[in-house]
LOTORTI-661150 format. One record per residue: residue number from 1; residue in three letters; x negated, y negated, z negated of N, C-alpha, C in turn. Coordinates in Angstrom, 2 decimals. Atoms other than C-alpha are relative to their C-alpha. Layout:
# residues N
seq: NUM type: ALA n_X: X n_Y: Y n_Z: Z ca_X: X ca_Y: Y ca_Z: Z c_X: X c_Y: Y c_Z: Z
...
//
This chain:
# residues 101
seq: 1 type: UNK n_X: -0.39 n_Y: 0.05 n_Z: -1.38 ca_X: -114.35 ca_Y: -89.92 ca_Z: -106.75 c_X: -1.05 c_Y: -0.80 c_Z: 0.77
seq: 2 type: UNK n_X: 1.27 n_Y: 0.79 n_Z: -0.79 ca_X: -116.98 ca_Y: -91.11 ca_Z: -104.15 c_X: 0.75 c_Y: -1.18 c_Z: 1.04
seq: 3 type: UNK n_X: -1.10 n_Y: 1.06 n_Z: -0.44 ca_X: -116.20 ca_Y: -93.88 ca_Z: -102.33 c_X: 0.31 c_Y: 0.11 c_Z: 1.83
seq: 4 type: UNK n_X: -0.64 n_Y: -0.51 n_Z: -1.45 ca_X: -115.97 ca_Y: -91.79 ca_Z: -98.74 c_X: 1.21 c_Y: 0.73 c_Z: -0.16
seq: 5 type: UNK n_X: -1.66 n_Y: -1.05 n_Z: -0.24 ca_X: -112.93 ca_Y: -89.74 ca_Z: -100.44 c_X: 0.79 c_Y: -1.21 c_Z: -1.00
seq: 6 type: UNK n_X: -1.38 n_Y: 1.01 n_Z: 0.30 ca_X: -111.36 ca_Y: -93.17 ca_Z: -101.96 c_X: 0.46 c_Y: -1.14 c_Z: 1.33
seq: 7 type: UNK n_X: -0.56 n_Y: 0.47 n_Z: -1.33 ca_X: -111.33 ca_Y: -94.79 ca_Z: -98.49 c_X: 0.71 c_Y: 1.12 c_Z: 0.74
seq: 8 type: UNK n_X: -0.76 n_Y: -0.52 n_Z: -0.57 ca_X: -109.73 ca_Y: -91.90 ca_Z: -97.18 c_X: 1.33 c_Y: 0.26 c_Z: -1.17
seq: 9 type: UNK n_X: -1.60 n_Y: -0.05 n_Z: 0.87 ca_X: -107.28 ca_Y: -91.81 ca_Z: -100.38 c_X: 0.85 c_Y: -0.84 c_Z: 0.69
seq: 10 type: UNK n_X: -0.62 n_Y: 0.84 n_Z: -0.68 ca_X: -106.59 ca_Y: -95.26 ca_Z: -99.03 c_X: 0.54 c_Y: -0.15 c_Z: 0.95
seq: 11 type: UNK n_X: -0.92 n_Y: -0.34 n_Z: -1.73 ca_X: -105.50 ca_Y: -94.58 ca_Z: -95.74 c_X: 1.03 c_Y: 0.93 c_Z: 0.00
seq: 12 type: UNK n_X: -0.83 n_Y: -1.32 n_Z: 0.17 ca_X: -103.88 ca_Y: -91.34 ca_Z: -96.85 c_X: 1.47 c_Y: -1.14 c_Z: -0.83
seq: 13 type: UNK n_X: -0.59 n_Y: 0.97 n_Z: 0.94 ca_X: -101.76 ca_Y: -93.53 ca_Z: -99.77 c_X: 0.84 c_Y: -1.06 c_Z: 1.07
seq: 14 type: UNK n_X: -0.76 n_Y: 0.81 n_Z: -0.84 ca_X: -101.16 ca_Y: -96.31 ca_Z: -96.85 c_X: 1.14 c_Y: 0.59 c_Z: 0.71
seq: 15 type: UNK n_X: -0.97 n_Y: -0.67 n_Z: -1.49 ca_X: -99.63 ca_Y: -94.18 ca_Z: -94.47 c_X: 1.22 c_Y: 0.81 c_Z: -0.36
seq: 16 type: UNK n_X: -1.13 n_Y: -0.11 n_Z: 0.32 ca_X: -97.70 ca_Y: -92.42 ca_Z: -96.76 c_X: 1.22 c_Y: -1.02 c_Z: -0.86
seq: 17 type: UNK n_X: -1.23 n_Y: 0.80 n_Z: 0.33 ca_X: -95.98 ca_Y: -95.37 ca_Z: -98.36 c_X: 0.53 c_Y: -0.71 c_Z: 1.15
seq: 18 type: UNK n_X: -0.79 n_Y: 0.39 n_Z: -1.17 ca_X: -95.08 ca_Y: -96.49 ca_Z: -94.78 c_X: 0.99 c_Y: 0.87 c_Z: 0.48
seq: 19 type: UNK n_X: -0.90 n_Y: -0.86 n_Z: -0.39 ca_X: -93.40 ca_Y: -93.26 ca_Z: -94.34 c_X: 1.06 c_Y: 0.40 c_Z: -0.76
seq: 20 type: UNK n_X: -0.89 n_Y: -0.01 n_Z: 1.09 ca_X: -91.36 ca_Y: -93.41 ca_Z: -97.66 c_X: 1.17 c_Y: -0.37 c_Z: 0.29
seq: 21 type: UNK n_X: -1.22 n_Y: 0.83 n_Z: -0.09 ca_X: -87.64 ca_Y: -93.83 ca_Z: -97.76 c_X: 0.08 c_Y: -0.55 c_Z: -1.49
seq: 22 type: UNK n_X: -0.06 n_Y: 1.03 n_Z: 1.39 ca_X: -86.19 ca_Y: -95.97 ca_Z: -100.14 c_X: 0.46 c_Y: 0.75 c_Z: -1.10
seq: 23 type: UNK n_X: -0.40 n_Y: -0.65 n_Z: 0.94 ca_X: -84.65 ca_Y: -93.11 ca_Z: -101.89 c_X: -1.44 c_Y: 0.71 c_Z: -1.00
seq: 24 type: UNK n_X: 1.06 n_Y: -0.90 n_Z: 1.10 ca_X: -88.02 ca_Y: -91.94 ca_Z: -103.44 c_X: -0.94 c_Y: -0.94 c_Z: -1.03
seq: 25 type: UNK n_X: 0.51 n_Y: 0.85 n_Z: 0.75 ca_X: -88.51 ca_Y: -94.62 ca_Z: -106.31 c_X: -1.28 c_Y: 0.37 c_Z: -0.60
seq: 26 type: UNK n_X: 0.88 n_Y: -0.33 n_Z: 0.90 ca_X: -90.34 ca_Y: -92.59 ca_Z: -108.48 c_X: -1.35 c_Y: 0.65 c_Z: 0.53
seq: 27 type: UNK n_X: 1.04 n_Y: -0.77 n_Z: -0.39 ca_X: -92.87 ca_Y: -90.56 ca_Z: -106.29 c_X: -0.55 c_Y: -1.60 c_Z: 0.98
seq: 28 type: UNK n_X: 0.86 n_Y: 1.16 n_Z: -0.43 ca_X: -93.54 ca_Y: -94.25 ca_Z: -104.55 c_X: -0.86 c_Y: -1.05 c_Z: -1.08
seq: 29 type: UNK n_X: 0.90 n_Y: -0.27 n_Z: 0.92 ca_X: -94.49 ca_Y: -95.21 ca_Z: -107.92 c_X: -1.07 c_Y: 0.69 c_Z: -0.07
seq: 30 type: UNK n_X: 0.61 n_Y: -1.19 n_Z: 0.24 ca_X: -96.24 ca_Y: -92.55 ca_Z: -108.43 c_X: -1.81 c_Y: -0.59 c_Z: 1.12
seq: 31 type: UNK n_X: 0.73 n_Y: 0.23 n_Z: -1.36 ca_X: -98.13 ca_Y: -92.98 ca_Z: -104.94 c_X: -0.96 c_Y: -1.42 c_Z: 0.06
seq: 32 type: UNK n_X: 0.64 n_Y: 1.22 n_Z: 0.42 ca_X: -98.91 ca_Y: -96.72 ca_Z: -105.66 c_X: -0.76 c_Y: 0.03 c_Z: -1.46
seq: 33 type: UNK n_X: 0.61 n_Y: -0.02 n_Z: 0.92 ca_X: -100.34 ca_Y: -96.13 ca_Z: -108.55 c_X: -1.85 c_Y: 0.82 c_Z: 0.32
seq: 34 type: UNK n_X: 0.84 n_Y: -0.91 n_Z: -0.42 ca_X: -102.64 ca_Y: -93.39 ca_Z: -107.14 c_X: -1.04 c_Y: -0.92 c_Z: 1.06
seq: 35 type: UNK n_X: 1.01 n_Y: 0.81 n_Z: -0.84 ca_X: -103.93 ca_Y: -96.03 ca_Z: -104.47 c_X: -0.64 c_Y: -0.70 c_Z: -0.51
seq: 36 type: UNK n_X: 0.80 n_Y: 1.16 n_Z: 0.95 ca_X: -104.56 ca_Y: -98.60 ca_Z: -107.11 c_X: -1.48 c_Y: 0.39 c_Z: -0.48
seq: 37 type: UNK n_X: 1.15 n_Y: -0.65 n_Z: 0.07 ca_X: -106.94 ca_Y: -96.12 ca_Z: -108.19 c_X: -0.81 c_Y: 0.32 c_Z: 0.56
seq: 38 type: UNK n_X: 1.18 n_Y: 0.20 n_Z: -1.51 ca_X: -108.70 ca_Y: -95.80 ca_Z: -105.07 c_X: -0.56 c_Y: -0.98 c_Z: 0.26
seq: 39 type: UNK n_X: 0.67 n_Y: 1.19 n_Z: 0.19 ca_X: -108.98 ca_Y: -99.05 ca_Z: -104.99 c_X: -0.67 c_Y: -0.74 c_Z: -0.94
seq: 40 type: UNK n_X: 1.01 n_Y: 0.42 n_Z: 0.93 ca_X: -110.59 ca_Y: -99.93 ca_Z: -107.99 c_X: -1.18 c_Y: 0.93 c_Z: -0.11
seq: 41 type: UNK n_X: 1.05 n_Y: -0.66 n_Z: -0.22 ca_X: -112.70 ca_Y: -96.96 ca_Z: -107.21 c_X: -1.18 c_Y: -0.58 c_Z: 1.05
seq: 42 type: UNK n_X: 1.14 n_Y: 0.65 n_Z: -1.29 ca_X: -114.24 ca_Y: -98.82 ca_Z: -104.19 c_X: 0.09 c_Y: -2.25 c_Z: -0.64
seq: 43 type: UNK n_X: 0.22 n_Y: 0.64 n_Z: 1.05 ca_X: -114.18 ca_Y: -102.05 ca_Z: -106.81 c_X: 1.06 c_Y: -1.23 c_Z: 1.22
seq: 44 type: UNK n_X: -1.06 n_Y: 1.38 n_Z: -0.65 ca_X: -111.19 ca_Y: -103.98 ca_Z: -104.55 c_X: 0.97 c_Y: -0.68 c_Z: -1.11
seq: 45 type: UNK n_X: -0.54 n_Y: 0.29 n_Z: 1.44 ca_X: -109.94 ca_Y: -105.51 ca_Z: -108.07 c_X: 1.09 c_Y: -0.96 c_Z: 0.66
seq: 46 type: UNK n_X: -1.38 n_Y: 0.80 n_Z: 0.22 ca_X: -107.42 ca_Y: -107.98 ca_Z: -106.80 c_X: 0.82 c_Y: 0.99 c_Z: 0.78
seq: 47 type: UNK n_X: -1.04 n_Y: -0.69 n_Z: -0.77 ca_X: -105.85 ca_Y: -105.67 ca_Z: -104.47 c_X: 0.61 c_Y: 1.35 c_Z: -0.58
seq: 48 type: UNK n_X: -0.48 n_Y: -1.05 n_Z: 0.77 ca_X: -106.00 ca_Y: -102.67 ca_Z: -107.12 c_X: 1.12 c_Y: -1.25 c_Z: -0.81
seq: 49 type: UNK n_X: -1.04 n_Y: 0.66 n_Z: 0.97 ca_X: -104.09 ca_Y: -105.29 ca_Z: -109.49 c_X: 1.12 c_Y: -0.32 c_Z: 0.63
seq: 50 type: UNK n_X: -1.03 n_Y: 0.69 n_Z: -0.44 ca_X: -101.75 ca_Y: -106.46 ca_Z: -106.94 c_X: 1.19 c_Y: 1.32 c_Z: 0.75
seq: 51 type: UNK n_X: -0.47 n_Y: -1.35 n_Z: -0.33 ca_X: -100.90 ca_Y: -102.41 ca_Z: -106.08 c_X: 0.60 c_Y: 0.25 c_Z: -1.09
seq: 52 type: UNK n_X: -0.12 n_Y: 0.04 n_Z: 1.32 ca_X: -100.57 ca_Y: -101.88 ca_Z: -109.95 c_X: 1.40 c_Y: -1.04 c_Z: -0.26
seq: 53 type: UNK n_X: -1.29 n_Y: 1.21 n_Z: 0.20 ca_X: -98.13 ca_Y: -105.42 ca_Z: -109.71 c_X: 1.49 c_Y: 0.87 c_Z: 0.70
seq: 54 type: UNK n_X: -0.82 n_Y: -0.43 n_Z: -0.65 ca_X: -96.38 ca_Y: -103.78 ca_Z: -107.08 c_X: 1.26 c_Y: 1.21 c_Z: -0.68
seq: 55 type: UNK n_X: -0.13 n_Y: -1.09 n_Z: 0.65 ca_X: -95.71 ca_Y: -100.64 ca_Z: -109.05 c_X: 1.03 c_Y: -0.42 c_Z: -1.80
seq: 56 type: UNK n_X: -0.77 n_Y: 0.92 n_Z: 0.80 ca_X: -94.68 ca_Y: -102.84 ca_Z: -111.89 c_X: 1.96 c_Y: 0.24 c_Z: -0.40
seq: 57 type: UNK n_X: -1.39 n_Y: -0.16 n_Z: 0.14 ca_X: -91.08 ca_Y: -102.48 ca_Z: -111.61 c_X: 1.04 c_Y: 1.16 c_Z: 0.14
seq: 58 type: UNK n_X: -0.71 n_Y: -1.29 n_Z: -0.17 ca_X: -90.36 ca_Y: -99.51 ca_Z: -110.64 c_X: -0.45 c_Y: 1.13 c_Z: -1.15
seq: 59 type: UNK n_X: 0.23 n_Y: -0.38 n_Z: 1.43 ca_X: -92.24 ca_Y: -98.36 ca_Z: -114.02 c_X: 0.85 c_Y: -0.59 c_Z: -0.85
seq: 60 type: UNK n_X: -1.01 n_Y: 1.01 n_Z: 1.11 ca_X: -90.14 ca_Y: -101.05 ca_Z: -116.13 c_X: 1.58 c_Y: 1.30 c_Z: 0.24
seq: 61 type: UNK n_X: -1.32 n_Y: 0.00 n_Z: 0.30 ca_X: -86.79 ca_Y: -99.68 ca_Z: -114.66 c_X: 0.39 c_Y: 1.57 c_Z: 0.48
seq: 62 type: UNK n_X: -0.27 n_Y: -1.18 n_Z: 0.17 ca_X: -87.66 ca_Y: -95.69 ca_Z: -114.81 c_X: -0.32 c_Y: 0.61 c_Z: -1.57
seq: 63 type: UNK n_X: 0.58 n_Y: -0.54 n_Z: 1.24 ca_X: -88.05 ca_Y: -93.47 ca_Z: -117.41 c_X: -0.60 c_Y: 1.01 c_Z: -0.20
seq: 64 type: UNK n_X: 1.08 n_Y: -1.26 n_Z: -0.28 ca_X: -90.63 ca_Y: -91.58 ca_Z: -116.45 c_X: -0.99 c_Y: -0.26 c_Z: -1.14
seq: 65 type: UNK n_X: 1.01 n_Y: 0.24 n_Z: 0.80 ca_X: -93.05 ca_Y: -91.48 ca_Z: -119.07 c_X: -1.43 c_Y: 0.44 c_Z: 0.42
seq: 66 type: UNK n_X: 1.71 n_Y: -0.01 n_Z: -0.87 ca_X: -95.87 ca_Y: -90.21 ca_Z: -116.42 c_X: -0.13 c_Y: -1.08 c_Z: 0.33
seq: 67 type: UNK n_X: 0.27 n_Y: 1.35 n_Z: -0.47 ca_X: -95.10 ca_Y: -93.26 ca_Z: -115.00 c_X: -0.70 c_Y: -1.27 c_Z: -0.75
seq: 68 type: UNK n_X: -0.16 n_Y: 0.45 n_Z: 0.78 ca_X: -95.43 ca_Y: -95.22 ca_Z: -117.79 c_X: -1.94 c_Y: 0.29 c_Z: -0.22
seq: 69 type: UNK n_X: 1.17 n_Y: -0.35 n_Z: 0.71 ca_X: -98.71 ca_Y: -93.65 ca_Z: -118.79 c_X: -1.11 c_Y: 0.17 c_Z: 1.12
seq: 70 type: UNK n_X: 0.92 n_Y: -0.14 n_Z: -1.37 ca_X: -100.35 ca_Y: -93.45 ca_Z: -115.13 c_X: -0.55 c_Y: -1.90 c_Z: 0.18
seq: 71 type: UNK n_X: 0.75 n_Y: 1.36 n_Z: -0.08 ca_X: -99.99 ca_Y: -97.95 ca_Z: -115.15 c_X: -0.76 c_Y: 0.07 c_Z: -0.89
seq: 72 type: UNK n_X: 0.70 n_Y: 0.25 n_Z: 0.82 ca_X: -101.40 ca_Y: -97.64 ca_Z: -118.34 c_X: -2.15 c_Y: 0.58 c_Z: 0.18
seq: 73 type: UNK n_X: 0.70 n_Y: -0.64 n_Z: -0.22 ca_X: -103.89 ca_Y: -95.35 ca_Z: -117.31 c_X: -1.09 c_Y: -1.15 c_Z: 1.36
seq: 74 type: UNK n_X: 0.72 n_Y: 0.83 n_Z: -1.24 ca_X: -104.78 ca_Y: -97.68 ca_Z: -113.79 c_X: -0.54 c_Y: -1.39 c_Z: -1.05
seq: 75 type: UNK n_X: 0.08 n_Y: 1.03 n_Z: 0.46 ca_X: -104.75 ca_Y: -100.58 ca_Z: -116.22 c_X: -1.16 c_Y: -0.14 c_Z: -0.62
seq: 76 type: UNK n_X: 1.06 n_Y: -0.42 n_Z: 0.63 ca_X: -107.57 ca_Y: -99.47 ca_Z: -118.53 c_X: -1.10 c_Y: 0.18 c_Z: 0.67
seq: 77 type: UNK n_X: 1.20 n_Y: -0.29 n_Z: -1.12 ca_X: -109.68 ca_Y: -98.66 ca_Z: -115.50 c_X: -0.11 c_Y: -1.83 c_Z: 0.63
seq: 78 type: UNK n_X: -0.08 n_Y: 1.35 n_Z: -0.54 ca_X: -109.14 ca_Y: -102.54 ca_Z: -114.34 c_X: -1.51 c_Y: -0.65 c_Z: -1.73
seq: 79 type: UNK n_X: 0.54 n_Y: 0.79 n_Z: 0.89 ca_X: -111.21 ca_Y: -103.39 ca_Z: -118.14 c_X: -1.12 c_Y: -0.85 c_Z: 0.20
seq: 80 type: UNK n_X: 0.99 n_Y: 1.29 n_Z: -0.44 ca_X: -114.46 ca_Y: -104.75 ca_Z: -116.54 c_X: 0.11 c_Y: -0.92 c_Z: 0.71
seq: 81 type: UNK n_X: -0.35 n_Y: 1.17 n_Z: -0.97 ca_X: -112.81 ca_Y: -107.14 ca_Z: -114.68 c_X: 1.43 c_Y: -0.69 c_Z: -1.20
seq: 82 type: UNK n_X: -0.55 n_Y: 0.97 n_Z: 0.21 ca_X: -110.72 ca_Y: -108.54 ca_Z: -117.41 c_X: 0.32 c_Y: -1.05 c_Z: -0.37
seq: 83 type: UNK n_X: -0.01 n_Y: 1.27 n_Z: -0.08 ca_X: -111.38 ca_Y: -111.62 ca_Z: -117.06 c_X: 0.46 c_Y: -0.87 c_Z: 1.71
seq: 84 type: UNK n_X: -0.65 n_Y: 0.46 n_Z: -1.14 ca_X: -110.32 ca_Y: -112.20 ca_Z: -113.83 c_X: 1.39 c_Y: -0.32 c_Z: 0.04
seq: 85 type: UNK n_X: -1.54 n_Y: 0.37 n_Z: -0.21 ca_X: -107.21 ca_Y: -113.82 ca_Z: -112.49 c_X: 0.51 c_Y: 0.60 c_Z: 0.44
seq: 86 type: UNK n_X: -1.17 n_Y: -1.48 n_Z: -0.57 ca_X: -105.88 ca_Y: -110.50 ca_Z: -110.78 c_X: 0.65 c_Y: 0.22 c_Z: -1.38
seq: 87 type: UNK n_X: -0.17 n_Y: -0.60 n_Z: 0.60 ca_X: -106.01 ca_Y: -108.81 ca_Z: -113.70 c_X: 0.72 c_Y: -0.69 c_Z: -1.42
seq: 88 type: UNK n_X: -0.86 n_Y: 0.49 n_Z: 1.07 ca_X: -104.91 ca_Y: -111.24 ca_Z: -116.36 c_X: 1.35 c_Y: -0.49 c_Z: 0.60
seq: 89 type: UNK n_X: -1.46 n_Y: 0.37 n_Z: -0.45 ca_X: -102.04 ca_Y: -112.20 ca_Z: -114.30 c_X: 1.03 c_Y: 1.57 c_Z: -0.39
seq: 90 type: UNK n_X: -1.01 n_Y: -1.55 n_Z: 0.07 ca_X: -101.29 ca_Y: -108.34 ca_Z: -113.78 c_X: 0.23 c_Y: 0.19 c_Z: -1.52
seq: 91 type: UNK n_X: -0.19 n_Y: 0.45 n_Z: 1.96 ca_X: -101.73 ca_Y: -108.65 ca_Z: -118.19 c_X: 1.24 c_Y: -0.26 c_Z: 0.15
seq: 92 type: UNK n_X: -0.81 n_Y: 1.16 n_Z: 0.56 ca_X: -99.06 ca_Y: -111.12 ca_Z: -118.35 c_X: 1.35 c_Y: 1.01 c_Z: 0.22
seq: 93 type: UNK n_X: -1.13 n_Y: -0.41 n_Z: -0.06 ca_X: -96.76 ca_Y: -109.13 ca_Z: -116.25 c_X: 0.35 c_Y: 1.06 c_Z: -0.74
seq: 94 type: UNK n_X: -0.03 n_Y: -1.39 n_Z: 0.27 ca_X: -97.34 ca_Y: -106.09 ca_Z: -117.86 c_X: 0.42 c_Y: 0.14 c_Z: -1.84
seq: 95 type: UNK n_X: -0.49 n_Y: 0.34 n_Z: 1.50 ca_X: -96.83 ca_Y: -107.81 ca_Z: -121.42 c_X: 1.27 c_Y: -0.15 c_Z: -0.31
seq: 96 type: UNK n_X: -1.56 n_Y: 0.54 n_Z: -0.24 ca_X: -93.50 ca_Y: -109.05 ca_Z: -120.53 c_X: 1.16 c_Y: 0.72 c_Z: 0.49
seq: 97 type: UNK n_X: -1.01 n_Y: -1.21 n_Z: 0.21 ca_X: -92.14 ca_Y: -105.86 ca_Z: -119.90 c_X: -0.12 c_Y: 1.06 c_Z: -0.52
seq: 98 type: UNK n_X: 0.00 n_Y: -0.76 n_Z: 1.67 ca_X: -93.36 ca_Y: -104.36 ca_Z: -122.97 c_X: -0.80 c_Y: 1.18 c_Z: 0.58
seq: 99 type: UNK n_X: 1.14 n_Y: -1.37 n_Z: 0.00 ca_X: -95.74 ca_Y: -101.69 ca_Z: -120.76 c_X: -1.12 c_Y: 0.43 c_Z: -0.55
seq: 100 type: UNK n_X: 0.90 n_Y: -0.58 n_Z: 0.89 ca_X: -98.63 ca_Y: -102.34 ca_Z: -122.38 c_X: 0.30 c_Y: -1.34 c_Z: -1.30
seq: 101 type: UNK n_X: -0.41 n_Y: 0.89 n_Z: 0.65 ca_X: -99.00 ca_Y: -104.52 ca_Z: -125.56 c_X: -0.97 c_Y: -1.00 c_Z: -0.35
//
């Protein structure tokens, strides 16, 4: 992805999780996950991790197994940065609810 069509993911991604009702857990998942990826595409690492955090719970308490395999998927793309405090925080949480191990 170049990083003129992950700033427009980003805007696209923003605008539709402002337009989300609350009834669409899983496709706002879904959606946050997809930005995270935009954003680590244009190398915004705490704000991909803190999209990824966001996303966090609504992976824990579905049982989507895309879901499941899309944080894992954003997570793995976070690896040259993990040493940072985004990303080992986002670790910790992500240990503690058994998503990754």
């Amino acid at each position: 992805m170049e990083l003129k069509q992950s700033g427009r993911a980003i805007s696209e991604a923003s605008r539709r999780l402002a337009a989300m009702g609350p009834g669409s857990v899983r496709e706002r998942g879904i959606l946050q996950l997809e930005y995270a990826n935009a954003l680590i595409q244009k190398r915004e690492i705490p704000e991909a991790a803190a999209m990824i955090g966001e996303a966090v719970p609504i992976v824990a308490g579905h049982s989507s197994a895309r879901l499941t395999h899309s944080v894992r998927q954003a997570r793995a793309r976070l690896q040259p940065w993990q040493d940072s405090k985004h990303v080992q925080g986002l670790d910790e949480r992500l240990r503690a609810l058994s998503i990754v191990g």
